[in-house]
Steps between C-alpha positions, in 0.01 A plus 500: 500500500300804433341633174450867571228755250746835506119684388369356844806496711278365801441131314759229563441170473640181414613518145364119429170625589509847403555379113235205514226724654592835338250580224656841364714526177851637552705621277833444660620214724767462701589159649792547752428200765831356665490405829856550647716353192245250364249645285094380571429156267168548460594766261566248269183276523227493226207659745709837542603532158118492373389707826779786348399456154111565623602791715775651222419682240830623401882405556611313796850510637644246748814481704633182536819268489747464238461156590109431374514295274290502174264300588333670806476791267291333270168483741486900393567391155212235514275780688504710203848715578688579230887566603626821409877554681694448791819674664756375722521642829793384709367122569120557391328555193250740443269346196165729328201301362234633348107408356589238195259663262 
């Protein structure tokens, strides 16, 4: 799983890594991370949440299964996310958070 800067199209690097060690503010993230059908856990754990909410600085948007459930969404709620929509898309849902002021 790759996390890939489209201003430096050269950098690619493990997405884990690339949002604990990144130090720049982005205004736009996109979290897309399946690997074949199953989407990546650790998207859902406590560290990445508060690694994305350091590193975001605007809206985030993740792809991920109609099946999450509630509470593995919460960790971004807990990290300071507040939820803003979602859309179906044939079996996934695609959900927006943004900075709770």
């Amino acid at each position: 799983i790759r996390a890939v800067d489209l201003i430096s199209p050269f950098l690619s690097e493990d997405a884990r890594d690339f949002v604990k060690n990144n130090q720049d503010q982005w205004d736009y993230i996109v979290i897309d991370l399946w690997k074949g059908a199953k989407i990546c856990d650790f998207i859902f754990e406590k560290e990445f949440a508060d690694n994305l909410r350091r590193i975001s600085s605007g809206l985030i948007c993740m792809n991920i299964p109609i099946t999450a459930t509630d509470k593995k969404m919460l960790v971004y709620f807990d990290a300071g996310f507040k939820y803003e929509r979602h859309d179906i898309v044939e079996d996934n849902a695609v959900v927006f958070w943004s900075i709770k002021n």
